[in-house]
KOLGU-4560 file (N, C-alpha, C; in nm, 3 decimals, padded with zeros to 5 digits):
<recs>
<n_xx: 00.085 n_yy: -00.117 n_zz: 00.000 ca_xx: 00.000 ca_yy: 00.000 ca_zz: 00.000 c_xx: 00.090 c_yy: 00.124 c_zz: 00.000 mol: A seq: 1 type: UNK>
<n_xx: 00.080 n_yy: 00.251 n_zz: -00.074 ca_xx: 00.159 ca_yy: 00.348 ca_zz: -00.102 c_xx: 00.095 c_yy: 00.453 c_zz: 00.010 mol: A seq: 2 type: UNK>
<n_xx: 00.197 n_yy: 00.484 n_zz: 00.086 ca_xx: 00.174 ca_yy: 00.593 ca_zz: 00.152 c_xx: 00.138 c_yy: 00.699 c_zz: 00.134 mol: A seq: 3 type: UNK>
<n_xx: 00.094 n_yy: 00.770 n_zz: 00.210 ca_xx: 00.017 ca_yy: 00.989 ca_zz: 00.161 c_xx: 00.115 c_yy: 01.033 c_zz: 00.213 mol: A seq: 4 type: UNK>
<n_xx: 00.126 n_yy: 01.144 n_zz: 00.173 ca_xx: 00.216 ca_yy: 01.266 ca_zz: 00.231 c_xx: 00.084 c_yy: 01.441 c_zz: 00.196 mol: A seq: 5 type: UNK>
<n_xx: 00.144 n_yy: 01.470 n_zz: 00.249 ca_xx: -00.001 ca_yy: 01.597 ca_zz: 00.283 c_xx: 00.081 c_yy: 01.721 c_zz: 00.244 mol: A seq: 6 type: UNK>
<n_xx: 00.091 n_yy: 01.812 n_zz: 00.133 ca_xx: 00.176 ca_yy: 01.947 ca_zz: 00.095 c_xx: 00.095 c_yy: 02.040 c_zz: 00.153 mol: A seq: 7 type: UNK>
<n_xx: 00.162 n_yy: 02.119 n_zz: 00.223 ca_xx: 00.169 ca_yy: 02.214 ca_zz: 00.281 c_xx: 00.005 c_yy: 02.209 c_zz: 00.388 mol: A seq: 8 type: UNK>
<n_xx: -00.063 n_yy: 02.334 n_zz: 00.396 ca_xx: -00.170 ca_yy: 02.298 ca_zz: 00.498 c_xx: -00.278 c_yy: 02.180 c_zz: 00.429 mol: A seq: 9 type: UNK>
<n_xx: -00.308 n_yy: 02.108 n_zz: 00.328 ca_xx: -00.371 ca_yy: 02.013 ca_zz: 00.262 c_xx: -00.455 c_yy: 01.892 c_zz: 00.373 mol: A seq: 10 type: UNK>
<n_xx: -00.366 n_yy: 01.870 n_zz: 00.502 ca_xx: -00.441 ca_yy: 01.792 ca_zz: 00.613 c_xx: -00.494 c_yy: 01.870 c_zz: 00.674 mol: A seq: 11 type: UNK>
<n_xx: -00.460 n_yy: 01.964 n_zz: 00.738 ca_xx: -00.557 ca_yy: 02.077 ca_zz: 00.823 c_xx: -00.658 c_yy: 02.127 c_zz: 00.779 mol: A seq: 12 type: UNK>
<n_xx: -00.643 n_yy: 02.179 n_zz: 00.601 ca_xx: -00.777 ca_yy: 02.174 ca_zz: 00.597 c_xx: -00.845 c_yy: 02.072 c_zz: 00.535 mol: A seq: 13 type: UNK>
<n_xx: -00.788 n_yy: 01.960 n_zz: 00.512 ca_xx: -00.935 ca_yy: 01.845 ca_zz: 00.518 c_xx: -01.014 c_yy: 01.839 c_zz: 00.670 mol: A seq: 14 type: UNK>
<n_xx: -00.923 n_yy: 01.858 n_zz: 00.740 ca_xx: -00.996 ca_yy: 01.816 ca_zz: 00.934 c_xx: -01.138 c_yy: 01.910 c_zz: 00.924 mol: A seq: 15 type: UNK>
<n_xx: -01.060 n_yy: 02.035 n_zz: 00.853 ca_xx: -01.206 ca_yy: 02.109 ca_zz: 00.876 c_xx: -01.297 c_yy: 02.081 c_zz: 00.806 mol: A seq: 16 type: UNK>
<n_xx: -01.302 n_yy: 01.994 n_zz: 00.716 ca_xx: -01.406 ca_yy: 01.965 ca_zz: 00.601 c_xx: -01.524 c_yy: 01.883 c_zz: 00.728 mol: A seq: 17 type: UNK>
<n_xx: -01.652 n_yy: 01.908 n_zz: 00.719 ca_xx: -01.751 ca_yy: 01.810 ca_zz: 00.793 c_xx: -01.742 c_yy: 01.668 c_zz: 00.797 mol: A seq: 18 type: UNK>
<n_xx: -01.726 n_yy: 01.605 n_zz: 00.917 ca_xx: -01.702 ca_yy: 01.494 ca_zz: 00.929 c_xx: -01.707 c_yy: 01.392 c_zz: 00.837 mol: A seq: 19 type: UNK>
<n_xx: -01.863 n_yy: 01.368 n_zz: 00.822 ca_xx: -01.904 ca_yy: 01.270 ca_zz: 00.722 c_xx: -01.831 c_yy: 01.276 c_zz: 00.573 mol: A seq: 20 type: UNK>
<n_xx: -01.810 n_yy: 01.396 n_zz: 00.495 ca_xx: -01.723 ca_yy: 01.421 ca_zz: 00.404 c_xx: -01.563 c_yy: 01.380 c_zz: 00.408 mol: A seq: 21 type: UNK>
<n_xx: -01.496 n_yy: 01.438 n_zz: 00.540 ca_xx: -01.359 ca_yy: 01.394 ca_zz: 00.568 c_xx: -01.339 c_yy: 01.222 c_zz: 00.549 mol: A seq: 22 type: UNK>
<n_xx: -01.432 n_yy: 01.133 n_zz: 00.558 ca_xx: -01.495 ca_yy: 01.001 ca_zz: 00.587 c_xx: -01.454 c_yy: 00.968 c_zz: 00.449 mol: A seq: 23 type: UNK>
<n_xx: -01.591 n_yy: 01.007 n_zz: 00.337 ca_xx: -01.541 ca_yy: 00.973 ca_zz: 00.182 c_xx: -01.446 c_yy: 01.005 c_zz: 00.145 mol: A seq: 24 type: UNK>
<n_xx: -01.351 n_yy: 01.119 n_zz: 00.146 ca_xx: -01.227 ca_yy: 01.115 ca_zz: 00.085 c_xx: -01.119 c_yy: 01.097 c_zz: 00.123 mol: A seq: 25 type: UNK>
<n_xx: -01.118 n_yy: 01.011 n_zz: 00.275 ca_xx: -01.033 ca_yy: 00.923 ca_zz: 00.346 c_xx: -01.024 c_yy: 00.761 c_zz: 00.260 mol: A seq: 26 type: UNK>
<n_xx: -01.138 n_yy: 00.775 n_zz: 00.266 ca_xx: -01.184 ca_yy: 00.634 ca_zz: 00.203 c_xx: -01.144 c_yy: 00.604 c_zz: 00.033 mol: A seq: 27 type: UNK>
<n_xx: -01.166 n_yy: 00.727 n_zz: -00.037 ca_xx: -01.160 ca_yy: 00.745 ca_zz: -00.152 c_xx: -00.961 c_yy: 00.758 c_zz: -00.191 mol: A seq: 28 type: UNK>
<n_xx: -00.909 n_yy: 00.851 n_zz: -00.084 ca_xx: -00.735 ca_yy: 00.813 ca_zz: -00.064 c_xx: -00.721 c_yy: 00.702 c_zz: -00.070 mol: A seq: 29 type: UNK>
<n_xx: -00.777 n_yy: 00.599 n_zz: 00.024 ca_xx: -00.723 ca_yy: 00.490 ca_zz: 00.059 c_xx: -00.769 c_yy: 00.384 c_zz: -00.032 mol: A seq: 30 type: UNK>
<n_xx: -00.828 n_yy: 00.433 n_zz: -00.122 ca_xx: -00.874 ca_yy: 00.315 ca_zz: -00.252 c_xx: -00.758 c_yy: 00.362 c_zz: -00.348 mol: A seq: 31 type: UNK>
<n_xx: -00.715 n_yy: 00.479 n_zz: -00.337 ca_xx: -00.607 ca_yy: 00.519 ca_zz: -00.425 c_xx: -00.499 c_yy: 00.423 c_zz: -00.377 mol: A seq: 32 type: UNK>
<n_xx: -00.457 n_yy: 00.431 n_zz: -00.205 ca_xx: -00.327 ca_yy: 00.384 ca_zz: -00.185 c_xx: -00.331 c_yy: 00.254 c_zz: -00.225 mol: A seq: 33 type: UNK>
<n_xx: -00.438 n_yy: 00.190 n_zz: -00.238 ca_xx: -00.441 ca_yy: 00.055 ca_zz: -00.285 c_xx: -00.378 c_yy: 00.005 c_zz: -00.441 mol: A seq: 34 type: UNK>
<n_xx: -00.448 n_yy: 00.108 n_zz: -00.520 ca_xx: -00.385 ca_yy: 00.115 ca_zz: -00.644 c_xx: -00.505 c_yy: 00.143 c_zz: -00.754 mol: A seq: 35 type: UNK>
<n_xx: -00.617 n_yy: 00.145 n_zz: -00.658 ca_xx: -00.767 ca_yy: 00.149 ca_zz: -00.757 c_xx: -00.781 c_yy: 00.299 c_zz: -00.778 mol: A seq: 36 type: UNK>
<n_xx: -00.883 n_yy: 00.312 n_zz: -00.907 ca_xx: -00.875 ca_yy: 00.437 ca_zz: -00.915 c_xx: -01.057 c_yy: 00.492 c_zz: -00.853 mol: A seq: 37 type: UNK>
<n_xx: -01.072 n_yy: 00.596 n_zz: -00.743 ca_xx: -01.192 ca_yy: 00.562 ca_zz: -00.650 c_xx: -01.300 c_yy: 00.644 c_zz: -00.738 mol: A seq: 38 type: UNK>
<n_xx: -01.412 n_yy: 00.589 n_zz: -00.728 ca_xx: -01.502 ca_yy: 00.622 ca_zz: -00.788 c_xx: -01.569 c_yy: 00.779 c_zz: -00.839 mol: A seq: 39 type: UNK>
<n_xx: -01.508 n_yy: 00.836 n_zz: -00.714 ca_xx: -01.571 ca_yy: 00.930 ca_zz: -00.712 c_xx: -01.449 c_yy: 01.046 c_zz: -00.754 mol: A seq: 40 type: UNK>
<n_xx: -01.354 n_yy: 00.992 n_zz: -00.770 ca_xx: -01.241 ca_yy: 01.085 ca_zz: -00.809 c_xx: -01.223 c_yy: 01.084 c_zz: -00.978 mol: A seq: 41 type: UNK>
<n_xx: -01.227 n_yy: 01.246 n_zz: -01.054 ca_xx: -01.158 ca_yy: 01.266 ca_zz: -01.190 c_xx: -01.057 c_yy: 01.326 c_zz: -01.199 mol: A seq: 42 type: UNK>
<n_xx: -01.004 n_yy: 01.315 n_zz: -01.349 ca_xx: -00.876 ca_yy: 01.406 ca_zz: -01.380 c_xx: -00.900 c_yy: 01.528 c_zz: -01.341 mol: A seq: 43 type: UNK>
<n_xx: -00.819 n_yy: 01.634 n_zz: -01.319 ca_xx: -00.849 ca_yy: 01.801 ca_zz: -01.296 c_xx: -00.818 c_yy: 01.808 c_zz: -01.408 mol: A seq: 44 type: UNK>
<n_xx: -00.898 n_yy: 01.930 n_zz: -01.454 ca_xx: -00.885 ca_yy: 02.001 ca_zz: -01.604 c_xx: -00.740 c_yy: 02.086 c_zz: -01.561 mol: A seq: 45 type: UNK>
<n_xx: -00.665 n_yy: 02.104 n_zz: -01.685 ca_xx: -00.583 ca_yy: 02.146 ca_zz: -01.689 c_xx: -00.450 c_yy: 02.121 c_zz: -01.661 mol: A seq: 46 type: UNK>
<n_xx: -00.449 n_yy: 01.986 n_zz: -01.614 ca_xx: -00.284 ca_yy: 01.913 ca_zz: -01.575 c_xx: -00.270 c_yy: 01.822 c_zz: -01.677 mol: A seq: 47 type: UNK>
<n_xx: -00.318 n_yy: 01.772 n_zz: -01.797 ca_xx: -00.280 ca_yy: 01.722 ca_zz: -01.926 c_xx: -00.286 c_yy: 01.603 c_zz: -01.934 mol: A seq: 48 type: UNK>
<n_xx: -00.338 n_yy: 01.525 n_zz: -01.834 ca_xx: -00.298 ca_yy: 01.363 ca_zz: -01.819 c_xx: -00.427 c_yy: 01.369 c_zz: -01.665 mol: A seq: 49 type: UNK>
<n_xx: -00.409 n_yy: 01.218 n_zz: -01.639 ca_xx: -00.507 ca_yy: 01.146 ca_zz: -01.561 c_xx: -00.386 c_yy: 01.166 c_zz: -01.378 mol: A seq: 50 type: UNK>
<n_xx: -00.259 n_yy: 01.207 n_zz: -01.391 ca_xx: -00.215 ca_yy: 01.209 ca_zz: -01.265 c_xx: -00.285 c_yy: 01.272 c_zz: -01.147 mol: A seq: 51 type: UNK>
<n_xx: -00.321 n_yy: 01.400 n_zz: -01.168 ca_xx: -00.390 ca_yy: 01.491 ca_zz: -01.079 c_xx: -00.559 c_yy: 01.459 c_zz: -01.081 mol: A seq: 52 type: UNK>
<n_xx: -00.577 n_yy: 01.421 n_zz: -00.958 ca_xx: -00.761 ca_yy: 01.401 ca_zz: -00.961 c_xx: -00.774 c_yy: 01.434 c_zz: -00.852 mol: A seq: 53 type: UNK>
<n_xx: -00.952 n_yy: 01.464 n_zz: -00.858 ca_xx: -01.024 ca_yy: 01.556 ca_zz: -00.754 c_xx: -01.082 c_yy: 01.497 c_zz: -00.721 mol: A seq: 54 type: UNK>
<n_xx: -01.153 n_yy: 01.496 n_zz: -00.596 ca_xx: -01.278 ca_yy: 01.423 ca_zz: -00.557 c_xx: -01.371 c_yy: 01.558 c_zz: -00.511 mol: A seq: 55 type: UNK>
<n_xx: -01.484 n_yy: 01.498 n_zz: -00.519 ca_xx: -01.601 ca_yy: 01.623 ca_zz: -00.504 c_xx: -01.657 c_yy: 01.529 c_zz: -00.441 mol: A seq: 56 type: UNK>
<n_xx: -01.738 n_yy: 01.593 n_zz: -00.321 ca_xx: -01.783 ca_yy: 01.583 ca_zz: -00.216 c_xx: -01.894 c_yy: 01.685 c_zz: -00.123 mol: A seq: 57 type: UNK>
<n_xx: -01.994 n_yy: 01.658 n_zz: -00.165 ca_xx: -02.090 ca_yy: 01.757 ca_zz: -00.111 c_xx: -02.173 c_yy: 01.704 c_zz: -00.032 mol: A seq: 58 type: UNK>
<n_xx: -02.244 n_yy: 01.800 n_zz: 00.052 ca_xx: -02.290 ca_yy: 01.806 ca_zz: 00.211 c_xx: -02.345 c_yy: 01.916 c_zz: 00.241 mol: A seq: 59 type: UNK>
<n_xx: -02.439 n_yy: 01.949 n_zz: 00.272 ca_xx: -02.514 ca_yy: 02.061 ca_zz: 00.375 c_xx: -02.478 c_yy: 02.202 c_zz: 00.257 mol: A seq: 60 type: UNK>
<n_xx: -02.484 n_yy: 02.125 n_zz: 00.126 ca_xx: -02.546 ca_yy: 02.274 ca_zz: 00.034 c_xx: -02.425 c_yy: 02.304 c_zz: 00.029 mol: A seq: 61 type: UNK>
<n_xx: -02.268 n_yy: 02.248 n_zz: 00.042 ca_xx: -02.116 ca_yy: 02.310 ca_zz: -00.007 c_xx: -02.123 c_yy: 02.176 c_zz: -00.070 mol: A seq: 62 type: UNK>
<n_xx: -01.942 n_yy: 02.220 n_zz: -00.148 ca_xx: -01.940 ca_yy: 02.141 ca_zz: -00.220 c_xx: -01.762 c_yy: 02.177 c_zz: -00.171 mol: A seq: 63 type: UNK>
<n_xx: -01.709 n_yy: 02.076 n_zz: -00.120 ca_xx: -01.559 ca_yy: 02.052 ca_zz: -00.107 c_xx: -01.456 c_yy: 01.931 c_zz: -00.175 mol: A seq: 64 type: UNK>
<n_xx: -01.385 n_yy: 02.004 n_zz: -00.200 ca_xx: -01.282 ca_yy: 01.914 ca_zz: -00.299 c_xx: -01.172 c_yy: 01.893 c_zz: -00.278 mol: A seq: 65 type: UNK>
<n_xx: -01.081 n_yy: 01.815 n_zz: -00.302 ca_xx: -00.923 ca_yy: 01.725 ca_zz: -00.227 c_xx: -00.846 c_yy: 01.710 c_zz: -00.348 mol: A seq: 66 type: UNK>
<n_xx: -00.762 n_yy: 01.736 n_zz: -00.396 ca_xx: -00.693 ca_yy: 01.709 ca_zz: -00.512 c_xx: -00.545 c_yy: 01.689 c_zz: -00.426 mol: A seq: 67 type: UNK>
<n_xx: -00.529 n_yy: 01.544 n_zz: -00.545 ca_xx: -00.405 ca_yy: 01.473 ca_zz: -00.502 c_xx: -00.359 c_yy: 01.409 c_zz: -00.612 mol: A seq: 68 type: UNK>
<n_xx: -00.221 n_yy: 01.342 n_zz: -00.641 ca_xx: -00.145 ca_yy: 01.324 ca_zz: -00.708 c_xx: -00.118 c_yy: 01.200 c_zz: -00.751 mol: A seq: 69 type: UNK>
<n_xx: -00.141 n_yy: 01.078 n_zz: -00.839 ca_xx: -00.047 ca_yy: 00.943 ca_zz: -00.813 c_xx: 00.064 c_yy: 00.921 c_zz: -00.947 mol: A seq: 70 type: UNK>
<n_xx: 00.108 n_yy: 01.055 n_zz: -00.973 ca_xx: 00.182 ca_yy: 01.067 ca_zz: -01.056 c_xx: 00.328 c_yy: 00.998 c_zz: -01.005 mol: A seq: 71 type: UNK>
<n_xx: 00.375 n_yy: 00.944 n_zz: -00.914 ca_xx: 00.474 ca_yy: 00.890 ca_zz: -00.848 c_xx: 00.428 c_yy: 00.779 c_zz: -00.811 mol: A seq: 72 type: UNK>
<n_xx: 00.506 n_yy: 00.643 n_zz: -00.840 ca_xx: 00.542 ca_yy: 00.551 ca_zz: -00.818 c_xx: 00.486 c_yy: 00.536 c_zz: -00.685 mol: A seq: 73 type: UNK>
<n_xx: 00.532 n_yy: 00.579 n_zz: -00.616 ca_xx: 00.546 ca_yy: 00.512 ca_zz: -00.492 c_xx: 00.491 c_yy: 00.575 c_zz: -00.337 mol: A seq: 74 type: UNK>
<n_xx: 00.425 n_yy: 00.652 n_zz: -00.370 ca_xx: 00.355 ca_yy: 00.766 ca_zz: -00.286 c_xx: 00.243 c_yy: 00.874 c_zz: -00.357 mol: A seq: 75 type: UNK>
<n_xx: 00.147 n_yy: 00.901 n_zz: -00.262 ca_xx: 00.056 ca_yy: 00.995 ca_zz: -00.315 c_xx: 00.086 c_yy: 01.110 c_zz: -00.197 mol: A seq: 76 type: UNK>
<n_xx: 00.019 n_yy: 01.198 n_zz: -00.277 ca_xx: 00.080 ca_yy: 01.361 ca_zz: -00.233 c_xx: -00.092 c_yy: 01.400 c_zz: -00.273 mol: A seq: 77 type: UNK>
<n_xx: -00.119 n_yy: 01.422 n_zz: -00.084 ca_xx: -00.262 ca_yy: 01.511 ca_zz: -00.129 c_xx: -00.227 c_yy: 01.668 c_zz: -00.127 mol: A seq: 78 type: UNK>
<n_xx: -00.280 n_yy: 01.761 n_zz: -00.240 ca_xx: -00.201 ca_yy: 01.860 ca_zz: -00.257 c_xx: -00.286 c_yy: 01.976 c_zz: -00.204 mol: A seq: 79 type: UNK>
<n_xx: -00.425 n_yy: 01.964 n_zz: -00.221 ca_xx: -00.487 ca_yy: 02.115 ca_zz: -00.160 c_xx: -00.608 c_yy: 01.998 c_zz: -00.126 mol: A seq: 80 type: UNK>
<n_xx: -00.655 n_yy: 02.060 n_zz: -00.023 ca_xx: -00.857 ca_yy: 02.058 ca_zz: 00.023 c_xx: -00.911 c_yy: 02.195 c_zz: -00.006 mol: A seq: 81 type: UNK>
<n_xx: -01.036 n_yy: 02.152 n_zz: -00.030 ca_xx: -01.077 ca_yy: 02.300 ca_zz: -00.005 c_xx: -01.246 c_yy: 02.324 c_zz: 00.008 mol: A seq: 82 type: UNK>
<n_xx: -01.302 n_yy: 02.427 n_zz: 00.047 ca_xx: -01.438 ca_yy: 02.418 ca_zz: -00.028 c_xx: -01.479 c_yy: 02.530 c_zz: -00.135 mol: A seq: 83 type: UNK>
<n_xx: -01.559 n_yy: 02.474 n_zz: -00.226 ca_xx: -01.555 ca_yy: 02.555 ca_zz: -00.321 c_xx: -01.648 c_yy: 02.664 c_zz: -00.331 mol: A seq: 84 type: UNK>
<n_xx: -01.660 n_yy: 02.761 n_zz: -00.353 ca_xx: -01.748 ca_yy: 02.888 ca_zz: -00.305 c_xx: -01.767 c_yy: 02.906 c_zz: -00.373 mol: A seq: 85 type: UNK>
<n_xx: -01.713 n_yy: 02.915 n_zz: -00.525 ca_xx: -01.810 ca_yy: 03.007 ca_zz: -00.654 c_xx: -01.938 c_yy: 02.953 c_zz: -00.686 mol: A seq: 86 type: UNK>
<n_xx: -02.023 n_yy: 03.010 n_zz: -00.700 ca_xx: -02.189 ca_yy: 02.916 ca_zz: -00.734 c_xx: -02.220 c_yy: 02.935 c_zz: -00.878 mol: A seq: 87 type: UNK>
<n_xx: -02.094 n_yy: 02.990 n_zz: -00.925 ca_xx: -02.113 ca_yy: 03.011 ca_zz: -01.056 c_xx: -02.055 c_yy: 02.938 c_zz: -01.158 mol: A seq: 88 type: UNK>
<n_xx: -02.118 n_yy: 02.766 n_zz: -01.192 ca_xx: -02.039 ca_yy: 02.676 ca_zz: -01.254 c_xx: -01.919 c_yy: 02.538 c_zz: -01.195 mol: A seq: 89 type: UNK>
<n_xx: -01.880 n_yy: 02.489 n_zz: -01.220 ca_xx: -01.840 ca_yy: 02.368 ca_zz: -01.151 c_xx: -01.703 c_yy: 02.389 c_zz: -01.197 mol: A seq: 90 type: UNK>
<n_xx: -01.644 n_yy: 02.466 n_zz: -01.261 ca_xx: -01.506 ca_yy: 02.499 ca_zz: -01.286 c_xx: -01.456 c_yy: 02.520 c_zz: -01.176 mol: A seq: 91 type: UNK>
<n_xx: -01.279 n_yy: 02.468 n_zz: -01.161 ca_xx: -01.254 ca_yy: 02.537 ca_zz: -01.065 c_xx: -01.164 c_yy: 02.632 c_zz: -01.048 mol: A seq: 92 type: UNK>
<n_xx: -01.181 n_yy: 02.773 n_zz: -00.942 ca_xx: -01.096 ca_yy: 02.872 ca_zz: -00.968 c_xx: -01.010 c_yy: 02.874 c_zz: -01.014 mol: A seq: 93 type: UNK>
<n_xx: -00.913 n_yy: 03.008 n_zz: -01.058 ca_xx: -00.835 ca_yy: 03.042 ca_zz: -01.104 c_xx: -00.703 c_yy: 03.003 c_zz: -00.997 mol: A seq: 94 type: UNK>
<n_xx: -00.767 n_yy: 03.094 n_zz: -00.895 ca_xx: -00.657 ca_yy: 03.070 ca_zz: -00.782 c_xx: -00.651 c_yy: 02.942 c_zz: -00.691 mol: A seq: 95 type: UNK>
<n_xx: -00.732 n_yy: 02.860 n_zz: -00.699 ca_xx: -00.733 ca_yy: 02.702 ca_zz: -00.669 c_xx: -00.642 c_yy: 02.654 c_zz: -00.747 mol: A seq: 96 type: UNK>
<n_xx: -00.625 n_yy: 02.662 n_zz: -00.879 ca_xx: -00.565 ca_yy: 02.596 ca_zz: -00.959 c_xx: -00.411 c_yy: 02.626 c_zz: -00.970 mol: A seq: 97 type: UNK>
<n_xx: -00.361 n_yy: 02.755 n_zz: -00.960 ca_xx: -00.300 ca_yy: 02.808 ca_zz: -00.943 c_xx: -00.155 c_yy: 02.792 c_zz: -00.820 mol: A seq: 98 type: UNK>
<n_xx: -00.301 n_yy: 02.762 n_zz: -00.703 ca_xx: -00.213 ca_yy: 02.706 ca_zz: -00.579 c_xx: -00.191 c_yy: 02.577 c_zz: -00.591 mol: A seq: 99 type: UNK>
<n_xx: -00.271 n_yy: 02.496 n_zz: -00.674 ca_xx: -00.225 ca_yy: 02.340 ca_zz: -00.707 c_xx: -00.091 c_yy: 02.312 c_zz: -00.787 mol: A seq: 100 type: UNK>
<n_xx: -00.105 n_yy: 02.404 n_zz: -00.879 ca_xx: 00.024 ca_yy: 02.383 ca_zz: -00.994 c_xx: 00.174 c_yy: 02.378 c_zz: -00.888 mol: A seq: 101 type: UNK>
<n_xx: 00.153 n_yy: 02.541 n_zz: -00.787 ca_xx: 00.247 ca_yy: 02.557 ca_zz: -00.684 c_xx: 00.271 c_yy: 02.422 c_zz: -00.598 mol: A seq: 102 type: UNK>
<n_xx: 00.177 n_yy: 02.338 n_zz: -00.535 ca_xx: 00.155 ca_yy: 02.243 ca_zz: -00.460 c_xx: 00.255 c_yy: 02.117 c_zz: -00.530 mol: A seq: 103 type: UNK>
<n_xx: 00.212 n_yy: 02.108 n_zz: -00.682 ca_xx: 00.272 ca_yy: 02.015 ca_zz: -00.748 c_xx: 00.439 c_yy: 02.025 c_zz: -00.732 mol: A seq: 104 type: UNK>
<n_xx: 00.468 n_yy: 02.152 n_zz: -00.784 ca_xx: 00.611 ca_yy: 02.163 ca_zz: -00.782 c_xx: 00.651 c_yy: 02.092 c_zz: -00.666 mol: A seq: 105 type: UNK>
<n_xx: 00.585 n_yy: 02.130 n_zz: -00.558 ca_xx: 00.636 ca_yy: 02.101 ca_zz: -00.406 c_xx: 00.672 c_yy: 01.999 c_zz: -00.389 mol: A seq: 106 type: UNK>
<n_xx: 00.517 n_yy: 01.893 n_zz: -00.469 ca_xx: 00.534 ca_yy: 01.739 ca_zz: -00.427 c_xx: 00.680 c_yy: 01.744 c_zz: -00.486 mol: A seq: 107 type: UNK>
<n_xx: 00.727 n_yy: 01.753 n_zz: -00.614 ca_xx: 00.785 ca_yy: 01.681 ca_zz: -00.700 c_xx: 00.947 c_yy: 01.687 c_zz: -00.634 mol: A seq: 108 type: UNK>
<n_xx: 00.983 n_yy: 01.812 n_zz: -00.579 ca_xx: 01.061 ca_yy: 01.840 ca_zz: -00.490 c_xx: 01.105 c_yy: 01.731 c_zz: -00.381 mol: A seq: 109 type: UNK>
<n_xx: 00.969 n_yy: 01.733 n_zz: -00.278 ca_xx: 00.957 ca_yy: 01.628 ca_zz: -00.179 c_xx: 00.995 c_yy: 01.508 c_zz: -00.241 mol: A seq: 110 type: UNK>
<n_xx: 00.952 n_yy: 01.495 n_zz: -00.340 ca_xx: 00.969 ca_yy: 01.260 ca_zz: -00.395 c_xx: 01.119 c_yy: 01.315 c_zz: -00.431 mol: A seq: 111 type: UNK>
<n_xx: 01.149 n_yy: 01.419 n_zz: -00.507 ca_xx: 01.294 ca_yy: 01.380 ca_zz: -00.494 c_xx: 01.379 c_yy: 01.329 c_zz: -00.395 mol: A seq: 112 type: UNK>
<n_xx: 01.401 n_yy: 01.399 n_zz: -00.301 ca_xx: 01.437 ca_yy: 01.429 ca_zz: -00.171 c_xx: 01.409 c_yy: 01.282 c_zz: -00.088 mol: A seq: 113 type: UNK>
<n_xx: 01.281 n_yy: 01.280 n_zz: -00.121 ca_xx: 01.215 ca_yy: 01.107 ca_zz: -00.015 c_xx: 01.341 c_yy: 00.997 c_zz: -00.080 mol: A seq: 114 type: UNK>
<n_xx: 01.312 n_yy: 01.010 n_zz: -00.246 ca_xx: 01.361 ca_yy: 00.882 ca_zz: -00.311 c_xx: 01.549 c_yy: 00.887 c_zz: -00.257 mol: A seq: 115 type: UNK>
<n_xx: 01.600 n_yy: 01.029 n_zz: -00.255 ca_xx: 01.734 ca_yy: 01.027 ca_zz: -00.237 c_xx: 01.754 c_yy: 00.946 c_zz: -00.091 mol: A seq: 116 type: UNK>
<n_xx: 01.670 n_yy: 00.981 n_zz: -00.008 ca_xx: 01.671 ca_yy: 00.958 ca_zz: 00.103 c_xx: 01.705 c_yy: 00.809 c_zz: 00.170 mol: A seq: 117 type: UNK>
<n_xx: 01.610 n_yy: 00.783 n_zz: 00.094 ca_xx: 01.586 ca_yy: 00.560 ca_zz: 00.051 c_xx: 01.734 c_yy: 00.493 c_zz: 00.057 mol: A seq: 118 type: UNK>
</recs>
């Protein structure tokens, strides 16, 4: 089973996500660490490939989302939580996306660093 690693605040704010939600995309990680790809998770628009996926997750009229990575071998990197506030369309922000691309670099940094480490 491939371990998580959490970039930057990405666990803190899942904690705050409502329980029952924190639940599915615990669950939905952990179908990842397995190697399955979880049901409820797609590609994110805009990263060019199937590595980066989101899970959507809604509850009490929000709609919060977890984007994480299994672009590496050997570890997943959950990269942002969040909830999504625009009510205007299912796209997601500019600056969500933005802080993900940043997030990515990070992981890619970190697996270096992990793998040297090994």
């Amino acid at each position: 089973m491939k371990p998580v690693a959490w970039i930057a605040s990405s666990l803190k704010d899942l904690r705050a996500f409502p329980e029952e939600l924190r639940d599915d995309v615990g669950f939905s990680l952990y179908q990842a660490q397995l190697g399955r790809k979880p049901a409820d998770a797609k590609p994110l628009r805009g990263f060019g490939s199937a590595n980066v996926l989101e899970i959507v997750a809604s509850g009490d009229d929000r709609t919060y989302r977890a984007v994480f990575t299994v672009q590496f071998a050997d570890i997943i990197y959950v990269l942002h939580c969040f909830e999504k506030k625009s009510r205007s369309g299912i796209a997601t922000p500019r600056q969500e996306i933005d802080l993900i691309k940043a997030r990515l670099k990070l992981a890619e940094q970190e697996y270096k660093t992990w793998k040297e480490s090994k």
